[in-house]
C-alpha positions, 0 to 999 in steps of 0.5 A: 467444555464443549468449546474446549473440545472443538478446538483441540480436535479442528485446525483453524486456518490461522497459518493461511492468513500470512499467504497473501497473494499478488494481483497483477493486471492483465498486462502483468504489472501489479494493479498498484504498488501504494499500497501494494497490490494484494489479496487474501489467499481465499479471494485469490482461490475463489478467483481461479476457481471462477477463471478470472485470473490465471495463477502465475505462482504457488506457494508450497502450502495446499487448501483441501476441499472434500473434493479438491486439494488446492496449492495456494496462489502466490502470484495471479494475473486477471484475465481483464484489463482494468483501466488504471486512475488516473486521479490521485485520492487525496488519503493519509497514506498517499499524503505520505507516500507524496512526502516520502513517509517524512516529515516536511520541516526536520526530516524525521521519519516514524510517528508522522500527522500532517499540517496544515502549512497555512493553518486552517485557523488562518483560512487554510484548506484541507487539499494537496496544495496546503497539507504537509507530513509533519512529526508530533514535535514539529507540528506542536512547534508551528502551531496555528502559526504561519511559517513564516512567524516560526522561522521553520522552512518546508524541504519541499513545497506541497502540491497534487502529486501525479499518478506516474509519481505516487506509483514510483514512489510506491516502489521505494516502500514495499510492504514488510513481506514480500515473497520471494515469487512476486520479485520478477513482477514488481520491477520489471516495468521500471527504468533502467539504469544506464 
């Protein structure tokens, strides 16, 4: 009863989850495109209350506090520079990002693993050079096999990607939202087409 009673009177937040902000870096590029980068809206506000970004966009949605009423950060640039990687973690989602989210034997986009192309059975290690994208029935398919017992073929050989590569391919998948504010700060530092 008493749970009943507190919910029906108190609004929880749950429509502020969907307010992410964009991080930008003090050059105005965002911090990374794979993923994307993006905060919470409760560390974007903490942040600007602490002065460590500067808020570029709003969203229309405000946060009220006893004393302050607040519109929520879309877009915010650190008043830091912080220095890019420059060396490439080797992750399930930057191994697929490097293979194009496809699979490196049919094509197939959707449920990927990876694959070991010389199989781990085989002496093969776990490392950019040797790990492919690989769809469920293509890797059922070569098995600990080497390729070459399988008469499968590779689209593309494996290798560590750069940063510059994983960046740009990062901008080929934007995540599933992007808000309409972020558009003038995600593309701006890409080549142009002549």
């Amino acid at each position: 009863m008493d749970g009943d009673f507190r919910t029906s009177f108190v609004r929880e937040p749950g429509g502020l989850k969907r307010h992410p902000a964009l991080v930008l870096n003090a050059d105005f590029r965002p911090l990374s495109y794979y993923p994307l980068s993006l905060w919470p809206w409760q560390e974007a506000v903490k942040a600007a209350v602490l002065d460590r970004v500067g808020i570029l966009a709003e969203y229309d949605e405000v946060v009220r506090s006893p004393t302050t009423t607040i519109r929520i950060p879309s877009v915010v640039v650190l008043k830091d520079y912080v220095k890019p990687q420059k060396r490439v973690a080797f992750t399930r989602f930057n191994l697929f990002l490097r293979d194009g989210f496809c699979c490196q034997y049919c094509g197939s986009r959707g449920d990927l693993t990876f694959d070991h192309v010389v199989p781990r059975a085989r002496g093969g290690v776990t490392s950019w050079s040797n790990v492919v994208a690989a769809c469920s029935p293509c890797n059922l398919r070569k098995g600990s096999r080497m390729l070459a017992q399988t008469g499968m073929q590779l689209r593309k050989p494996p290798r560590r990607p750069r940063a510059e590569e994983l960046k740009n391919m990062g901008r080929r998948f934007p995540p599933n939202f992007l808000h309409d504010s972020w558009l003038d700060f995600l593309y701006w530092d890409a080549e142009l087409d002549s």
